[in-house]
C-alpha positions in Angstrom: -143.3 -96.2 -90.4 -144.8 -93.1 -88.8 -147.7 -91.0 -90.0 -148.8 -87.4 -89.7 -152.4 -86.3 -89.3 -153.4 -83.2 -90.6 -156.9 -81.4 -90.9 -157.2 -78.2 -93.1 -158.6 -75.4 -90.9 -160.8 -73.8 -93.4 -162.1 -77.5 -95.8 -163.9 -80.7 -94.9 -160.3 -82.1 -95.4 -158.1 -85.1 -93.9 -154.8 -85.8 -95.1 -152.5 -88.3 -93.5 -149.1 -88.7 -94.4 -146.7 -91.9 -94.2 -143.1 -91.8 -93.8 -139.9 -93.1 -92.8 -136.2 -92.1 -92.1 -133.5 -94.1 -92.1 -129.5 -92.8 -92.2 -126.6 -93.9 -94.9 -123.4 -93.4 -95.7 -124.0 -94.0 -99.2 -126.4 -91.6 -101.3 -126.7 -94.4 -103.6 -128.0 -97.1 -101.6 -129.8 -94.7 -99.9 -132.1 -93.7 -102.9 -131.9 -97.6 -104.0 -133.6 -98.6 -100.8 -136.3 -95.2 -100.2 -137.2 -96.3 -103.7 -137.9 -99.5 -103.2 -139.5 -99.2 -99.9 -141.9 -97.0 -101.8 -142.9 -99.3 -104.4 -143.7 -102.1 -101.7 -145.4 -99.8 -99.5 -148.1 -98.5 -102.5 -148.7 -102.6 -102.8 -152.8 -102.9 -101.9 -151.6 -105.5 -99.5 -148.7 -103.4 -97.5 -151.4 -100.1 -97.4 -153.6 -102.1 -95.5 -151.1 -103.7 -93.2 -150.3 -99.9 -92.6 -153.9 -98.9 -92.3 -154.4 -101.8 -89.8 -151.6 -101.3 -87.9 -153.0 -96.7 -87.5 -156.5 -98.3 -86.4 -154.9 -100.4 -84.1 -152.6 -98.2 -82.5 -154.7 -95.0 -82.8 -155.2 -94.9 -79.0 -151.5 -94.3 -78.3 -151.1 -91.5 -81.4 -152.4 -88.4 -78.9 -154.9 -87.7 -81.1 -158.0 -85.7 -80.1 -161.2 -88.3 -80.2 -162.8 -86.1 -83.2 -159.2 -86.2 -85.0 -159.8 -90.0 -83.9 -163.3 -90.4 -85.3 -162.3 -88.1 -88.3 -159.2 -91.0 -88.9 -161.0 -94.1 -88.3 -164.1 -92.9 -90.5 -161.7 -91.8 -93.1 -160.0 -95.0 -93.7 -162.8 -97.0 -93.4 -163.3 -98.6 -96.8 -167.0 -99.2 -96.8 -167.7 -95.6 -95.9 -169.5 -93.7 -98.8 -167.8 -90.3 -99.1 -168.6 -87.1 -100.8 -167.1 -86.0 -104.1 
């Protein structure tokens, strides 16, 4: 799994993106597996294995420490955030 941070230059905006790539031959089993890799990783438990495993490893993402901060504050569940 990899992820992509992103900030929005202009908005008080995080978004991180999760993905994967993996090669086949055949289309079919190709769109049989990315869809079911999809419906287990929108499981609550397989987001927070994800989450824990980007808190974790944050140190080795090359992130700057407020991208960091922005991250760790960001998928912290007991944060209260602004609608």
């Amino acid at each position: 799994m990899e992820y992509t941070l992103v900030t929005h230059p202009t908005k008080k905006s995080l978004y991180l993106y999760w993905g994967e790539s993996k090669l086949y031959e055949d289309v079919d089993a190709a769109i049989r597996t990315a869809v079911a890799s999809i419906k287990k990783a929108l499981k609550p438990e397989s987001m927070e294995h994800e989450i824990s495993l980007v808190v974790r490893h944050i140190d080795s993402a090359g992130v700057s420490p407020a991208a960091k901060s922005q991250v760790l504050s960001f998928l912290d569940p007991l944060r209260q955030r602004e609608l």
